[in-house]
DRENZASE-682837 format. One record per residue (C-alpha): residue number from 1; x, y, z. Coordinates in steps of 0.05 Angstrom, whole numbers. Example, Ala and Ser with C-alpha at 12.3 -4.5 7.8 and 13.67 -1.06 7.14 Angstrom:
REM DRENZASE-682837
(node 1; (246; -90; 156))
(node 2; (273; -21; 143))
END
This chain:
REM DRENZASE-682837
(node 1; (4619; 2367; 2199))
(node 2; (4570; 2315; 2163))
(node 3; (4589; 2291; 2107))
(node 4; (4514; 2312; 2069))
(node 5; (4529; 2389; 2093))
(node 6; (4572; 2393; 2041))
(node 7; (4513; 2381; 1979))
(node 8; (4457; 2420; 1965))
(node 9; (4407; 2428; 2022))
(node 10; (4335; 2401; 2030))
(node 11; (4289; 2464; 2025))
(node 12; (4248; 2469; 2097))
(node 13; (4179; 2461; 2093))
(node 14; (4173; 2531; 2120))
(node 15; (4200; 2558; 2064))
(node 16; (4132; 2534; 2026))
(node 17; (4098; 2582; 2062))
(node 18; (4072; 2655; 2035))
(node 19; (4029; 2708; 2050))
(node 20; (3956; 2693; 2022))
(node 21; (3892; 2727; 2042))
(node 22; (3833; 2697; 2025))
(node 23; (3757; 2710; 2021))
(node 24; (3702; 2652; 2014))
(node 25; (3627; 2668; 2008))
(node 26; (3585; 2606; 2019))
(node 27; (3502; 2615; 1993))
(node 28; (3445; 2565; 1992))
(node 29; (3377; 2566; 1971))
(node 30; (3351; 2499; 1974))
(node 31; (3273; 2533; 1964))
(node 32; (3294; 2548; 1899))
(node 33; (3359; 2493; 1892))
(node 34; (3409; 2542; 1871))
(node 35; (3476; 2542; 1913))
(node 36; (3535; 2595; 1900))
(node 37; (3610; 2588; 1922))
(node 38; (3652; 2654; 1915))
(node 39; (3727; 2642; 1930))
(node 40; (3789; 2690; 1919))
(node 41; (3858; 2694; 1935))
(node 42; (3916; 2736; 1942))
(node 43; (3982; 2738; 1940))
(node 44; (4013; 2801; 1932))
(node 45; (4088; 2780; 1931))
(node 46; (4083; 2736; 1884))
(node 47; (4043; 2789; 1853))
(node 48; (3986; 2733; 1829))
(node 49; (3908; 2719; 1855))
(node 50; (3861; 2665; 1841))
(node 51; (3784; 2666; 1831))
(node 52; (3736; 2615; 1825))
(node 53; (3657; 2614; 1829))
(node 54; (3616; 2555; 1822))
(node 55; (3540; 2555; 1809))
(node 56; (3479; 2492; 1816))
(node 57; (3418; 2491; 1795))
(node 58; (3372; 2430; 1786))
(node 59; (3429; 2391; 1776))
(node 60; (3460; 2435; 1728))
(node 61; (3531; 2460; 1756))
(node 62; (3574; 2515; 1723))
(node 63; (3645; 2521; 1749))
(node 64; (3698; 2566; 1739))
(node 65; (3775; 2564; 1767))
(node 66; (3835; 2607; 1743))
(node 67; (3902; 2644; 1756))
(node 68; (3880; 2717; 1753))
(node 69; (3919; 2786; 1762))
(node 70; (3932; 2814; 1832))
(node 71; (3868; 2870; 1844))
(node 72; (3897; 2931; 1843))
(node 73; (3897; 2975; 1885))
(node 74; (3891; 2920; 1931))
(node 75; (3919; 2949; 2006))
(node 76; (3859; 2976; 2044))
(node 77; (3806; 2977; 1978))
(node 78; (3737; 2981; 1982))
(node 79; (3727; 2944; 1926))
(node 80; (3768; 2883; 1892))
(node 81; (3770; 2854; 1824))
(node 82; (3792; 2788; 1814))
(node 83; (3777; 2783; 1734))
(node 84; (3709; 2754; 1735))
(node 85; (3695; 2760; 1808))
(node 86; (3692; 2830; 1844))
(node 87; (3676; 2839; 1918))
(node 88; (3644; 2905; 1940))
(node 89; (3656; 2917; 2019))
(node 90; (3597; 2965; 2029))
(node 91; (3592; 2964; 2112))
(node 92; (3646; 2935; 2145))
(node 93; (3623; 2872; 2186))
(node 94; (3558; 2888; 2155))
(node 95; (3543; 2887; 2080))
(node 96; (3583; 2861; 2017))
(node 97; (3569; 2854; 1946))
(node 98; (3593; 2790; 1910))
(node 99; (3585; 2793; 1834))
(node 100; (3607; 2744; 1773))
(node 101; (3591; 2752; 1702))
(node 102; (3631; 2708; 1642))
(node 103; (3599; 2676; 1581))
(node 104; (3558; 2631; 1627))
(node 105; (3526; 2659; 1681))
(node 106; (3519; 2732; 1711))
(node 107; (3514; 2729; 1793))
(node 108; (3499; 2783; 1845))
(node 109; (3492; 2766; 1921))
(node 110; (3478; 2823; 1972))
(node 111; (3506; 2782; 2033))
(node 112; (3483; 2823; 2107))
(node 113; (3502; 2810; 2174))
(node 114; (3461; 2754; 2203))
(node 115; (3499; 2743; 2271))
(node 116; (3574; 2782; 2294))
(node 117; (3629; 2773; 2262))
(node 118; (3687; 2725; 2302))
(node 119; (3758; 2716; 2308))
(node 120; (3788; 2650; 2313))
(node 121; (3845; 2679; 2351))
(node 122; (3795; 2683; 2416))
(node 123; (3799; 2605; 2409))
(node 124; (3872; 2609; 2425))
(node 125; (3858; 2661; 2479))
(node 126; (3809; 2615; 2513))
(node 127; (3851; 2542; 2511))
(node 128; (3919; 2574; 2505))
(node 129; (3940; 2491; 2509))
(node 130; (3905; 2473; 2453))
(node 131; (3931; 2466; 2378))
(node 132; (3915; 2532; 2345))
(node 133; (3899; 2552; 2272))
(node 134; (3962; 2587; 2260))
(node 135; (4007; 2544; 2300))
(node 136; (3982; 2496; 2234))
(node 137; (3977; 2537; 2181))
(node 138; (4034; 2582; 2199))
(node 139; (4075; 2539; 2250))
(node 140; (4070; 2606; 2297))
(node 141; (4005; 2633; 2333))
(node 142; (3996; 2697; 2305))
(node 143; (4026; 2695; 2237))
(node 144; (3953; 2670; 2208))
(node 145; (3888; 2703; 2227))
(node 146; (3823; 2678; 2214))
(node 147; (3743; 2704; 2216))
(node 148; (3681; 2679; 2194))
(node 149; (3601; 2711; 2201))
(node 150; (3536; 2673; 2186))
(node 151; (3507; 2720; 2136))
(node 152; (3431; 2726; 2099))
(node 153; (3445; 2735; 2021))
(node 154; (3398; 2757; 1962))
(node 155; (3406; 2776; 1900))
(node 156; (3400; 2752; 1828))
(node 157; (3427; 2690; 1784))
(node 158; (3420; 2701; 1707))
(node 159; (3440; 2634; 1660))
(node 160; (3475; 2651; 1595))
(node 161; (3479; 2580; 1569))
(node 162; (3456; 2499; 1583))
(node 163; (3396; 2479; 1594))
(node 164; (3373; 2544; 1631))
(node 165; (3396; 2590; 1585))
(node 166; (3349; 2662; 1595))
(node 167; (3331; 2649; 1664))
(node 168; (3343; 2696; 1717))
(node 169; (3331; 2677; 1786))
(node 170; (3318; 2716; 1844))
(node 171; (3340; 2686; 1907))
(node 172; (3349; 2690; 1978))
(node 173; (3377; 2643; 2029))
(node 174; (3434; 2637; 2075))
(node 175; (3504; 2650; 2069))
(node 176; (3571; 2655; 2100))
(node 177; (3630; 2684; 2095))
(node 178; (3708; 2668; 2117))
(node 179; (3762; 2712; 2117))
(node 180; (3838; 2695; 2129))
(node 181; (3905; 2730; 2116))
(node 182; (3972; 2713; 2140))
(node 183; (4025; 2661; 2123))
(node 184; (4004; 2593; 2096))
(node 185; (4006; 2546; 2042))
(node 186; (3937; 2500; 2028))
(node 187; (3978; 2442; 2004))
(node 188; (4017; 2431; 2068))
(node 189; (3948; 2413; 2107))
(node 190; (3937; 2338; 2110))
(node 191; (3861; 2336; 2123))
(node 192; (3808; 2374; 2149))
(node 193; (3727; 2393; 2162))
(node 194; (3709; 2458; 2154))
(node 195; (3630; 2475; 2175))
(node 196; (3587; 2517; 2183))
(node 197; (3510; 2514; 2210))
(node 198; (3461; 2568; 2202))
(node 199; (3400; 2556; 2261))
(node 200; (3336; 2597; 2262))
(node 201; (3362; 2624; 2327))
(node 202; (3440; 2606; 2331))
(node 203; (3504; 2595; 2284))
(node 204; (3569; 2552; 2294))
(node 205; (3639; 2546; 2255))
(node 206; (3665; 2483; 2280))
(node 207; (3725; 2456; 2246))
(node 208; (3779; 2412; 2254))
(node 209; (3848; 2402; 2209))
(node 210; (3913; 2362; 2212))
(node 211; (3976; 2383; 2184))
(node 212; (4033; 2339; 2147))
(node 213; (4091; 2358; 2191))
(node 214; (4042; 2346; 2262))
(node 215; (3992; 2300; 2245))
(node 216; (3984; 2281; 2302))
(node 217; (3963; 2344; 2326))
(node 218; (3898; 2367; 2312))
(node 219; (3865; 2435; 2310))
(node 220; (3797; 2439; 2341))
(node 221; (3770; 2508; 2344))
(node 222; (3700; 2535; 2337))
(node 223; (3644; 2584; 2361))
(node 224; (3566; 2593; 2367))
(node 225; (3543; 2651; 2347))
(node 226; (3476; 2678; 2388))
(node 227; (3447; 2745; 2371))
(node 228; (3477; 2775; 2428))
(node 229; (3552; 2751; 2417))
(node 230; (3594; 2697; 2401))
(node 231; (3617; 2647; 2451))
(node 232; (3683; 2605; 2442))
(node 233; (3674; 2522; 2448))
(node 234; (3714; 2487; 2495))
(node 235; (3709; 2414; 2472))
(node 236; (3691; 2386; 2404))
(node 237; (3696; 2325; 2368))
(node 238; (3673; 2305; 2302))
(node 239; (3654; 2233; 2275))
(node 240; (3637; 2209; 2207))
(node 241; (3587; 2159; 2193))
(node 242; (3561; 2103; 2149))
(node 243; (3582; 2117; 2078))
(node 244; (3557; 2166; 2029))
(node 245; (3563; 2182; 1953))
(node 246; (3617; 2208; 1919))
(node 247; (3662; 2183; 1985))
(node 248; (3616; 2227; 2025))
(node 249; (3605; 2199; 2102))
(node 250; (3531; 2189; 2113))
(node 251; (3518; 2231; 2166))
(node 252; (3579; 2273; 2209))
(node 253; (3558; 2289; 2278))
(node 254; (3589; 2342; 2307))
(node 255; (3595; 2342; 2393))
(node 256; (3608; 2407; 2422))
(node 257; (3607; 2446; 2491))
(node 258; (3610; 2522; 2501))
(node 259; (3665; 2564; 2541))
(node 260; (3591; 2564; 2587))
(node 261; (3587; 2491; 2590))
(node 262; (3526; 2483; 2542))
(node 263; (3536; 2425; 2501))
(node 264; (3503; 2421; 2429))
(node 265; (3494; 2356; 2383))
(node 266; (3496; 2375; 2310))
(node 267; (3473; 2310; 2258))
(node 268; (3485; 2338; 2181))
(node 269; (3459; 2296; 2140))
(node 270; (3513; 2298; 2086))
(node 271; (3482; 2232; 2060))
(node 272; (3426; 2267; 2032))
(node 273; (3460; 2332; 2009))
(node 274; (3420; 2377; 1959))
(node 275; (3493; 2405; 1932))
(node 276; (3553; 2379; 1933))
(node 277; (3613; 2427; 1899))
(node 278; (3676; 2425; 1892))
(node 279; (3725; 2488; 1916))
(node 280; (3776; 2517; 1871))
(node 281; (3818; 2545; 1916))
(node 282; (3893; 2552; 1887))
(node 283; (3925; 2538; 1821))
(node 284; (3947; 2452; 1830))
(node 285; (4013; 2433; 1830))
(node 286; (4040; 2357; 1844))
(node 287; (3995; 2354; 1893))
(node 288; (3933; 2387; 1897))
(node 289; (3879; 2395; 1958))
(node 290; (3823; 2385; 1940))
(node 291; (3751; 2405; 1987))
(node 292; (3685; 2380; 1977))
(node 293; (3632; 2426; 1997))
(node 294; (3561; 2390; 2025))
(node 295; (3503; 2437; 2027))
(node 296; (3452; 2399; 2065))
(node 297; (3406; 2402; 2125))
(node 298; (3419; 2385; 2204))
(node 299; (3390; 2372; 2263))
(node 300; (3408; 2398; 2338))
(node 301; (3395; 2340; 2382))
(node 302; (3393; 2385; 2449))
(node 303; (3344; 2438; 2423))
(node 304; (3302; 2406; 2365))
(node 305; (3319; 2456; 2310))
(node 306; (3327; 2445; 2231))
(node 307; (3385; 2487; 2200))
(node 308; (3423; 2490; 2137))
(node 309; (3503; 2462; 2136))
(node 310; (3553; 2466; 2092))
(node 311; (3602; 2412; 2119))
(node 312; (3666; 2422; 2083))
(node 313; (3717; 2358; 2068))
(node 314; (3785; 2365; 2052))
(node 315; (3840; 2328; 2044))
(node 316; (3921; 2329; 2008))
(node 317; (3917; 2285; 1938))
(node 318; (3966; 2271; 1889))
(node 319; (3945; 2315; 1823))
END
């Protein structure tokens, strides 16, 4: 027997790990420059949630993060309340209602299907050899599942206080929305990008993230959503360049080629972004991970379209 079996044990990374589910609504409206973020989680055996919702306007940004009470009932409801923040699922892949109201600002987004929703699990289906989601986030493939839809949004923003105080905004723009559940724990991922890219005639999720315990092992995983289905990529690669603000890259291309072979060039101009928000997603600890969200505009080098991206940075920092 060694000699250290004999003392207390380390405690296994795995044992950081927990059931969350999650639910993040993405909306920009750079017409009228007014950007939403809607995040919530759950997790229902440690019988806690957290909520936060961030609003800009014209430079004005109105943030709010917090520890709430597990939504109950919570298994199979139709609508969740997560204090500030409830989420009204109205048509399933279809039509949801996001709405926020505190002593700040009153929200409410009508987000609507824009393409079909997708499972990131086909990724695994379709390169069985690569690195999947929940092999990272869960160390297993299966034990995590993950969706996202490019979504149209309306609705109405109503100030309370600052510098727009009595304004109410109606808006519409574009949207997303991401939807995980499954084992995981945020602060064991070491880096990632997160994006999504809303076309006048296509969508992608492209994302790539690196874990502490395999870093180097990196997920790639992604789609392109077309109005008649989704199609599964089968190489990507992303590169940041030049510096930006705020430790922003420049500019992050994004290479990609379809389960069909097509292969898309996707230049975000992060550089230049009209919003740039931070996401609350989970109460800190000692460390804390913390994701930048840029709202800005890109370019598809293979087709000549304009689009709106939110290209999401992450990355593991010390609180």
């Amino acid at each position: 027997m060694l000699l250290h079996e004999d003392y207390p044990h380390s405690v296994p990374t795995r044992a950081w790990l927990r059931w969350k589910e999650n639910y993040f609504w993405v909306f920009m409206d750079p017409d009228r420059d007014i950007c939403c973020l809607a995040h919530c989680t759950a997790e229902p055996t440690y019988d806690r949630a957290f909520a936060s919702f961030t609003v800009l306007h014209k430079g004005q940004k109105i943030i709010s993060g917090k520890e709430v009470p597990m939504p109950s009932p919570f298994e199979h409801a139709k609508t969740l309340h997560y204090g500030d923040l409830t989420i009204d699922f109205v048509k399933p892949q279809a039509e949801f209602v996001v709405e926020y109201e505190d002593d700040k600002v009153a929200a409410k987004l009508v987000f609507t299907r824009r393409m079909h929703l997708f499972d990131f699990q086909a990724c695994a289906d379709v390169n069985p050899d690569w690195f999947s989601i929940s092999e990272n986030t869960a160390f297993e493939r299966n034990s995590f599942r993950h969706q996202g839809q490019c979504m149209n949004a309306t609705g109405n923003v109503t100030f309370k206080s600052g510098d727009f105080a009595g304004t109410s905004i109606d808006v519409d723009g574009s949207g997303y929305r991401d939807h995980s559940w499954g084992m995981r724990n945020d602060q064991m991922t070491l880096d990632h990008n997160w994006s999504f890219f809303n076309f006048p005639s296509m969508g992608f999720h492209l994302m790539r993230v690196r874990n502490v315990i395999r870093p180097e092992s990196r997920t790639a995983e992604g789609y392109i959503a077309l109005p008649e289905g989704n199609e599964v990529i089968k190489a990507l690669e992303i590169d940041n360049v030049g510096d930006g603000p705020e430790g922003m890259p420049d500019k992050v291309i994004f290479r990609t080629t379809t389960l069909s072979g097509k292969p898309y060039t996707l230049v975000a101009d992060v550089g230049n972004a009209f919003a740039r928000l931070p996401l609350h997603s989970q109460k800190p600890g000692a460390k804390v991970y913390l994701n930048v969200e840029n709202m800005c505009r890109v370019h598809c080098e293979e087709t000549g379209e304009q689009g709106l991206a939110n290209v999401e940075i992450g990355a593991l920092k010390d609180a």
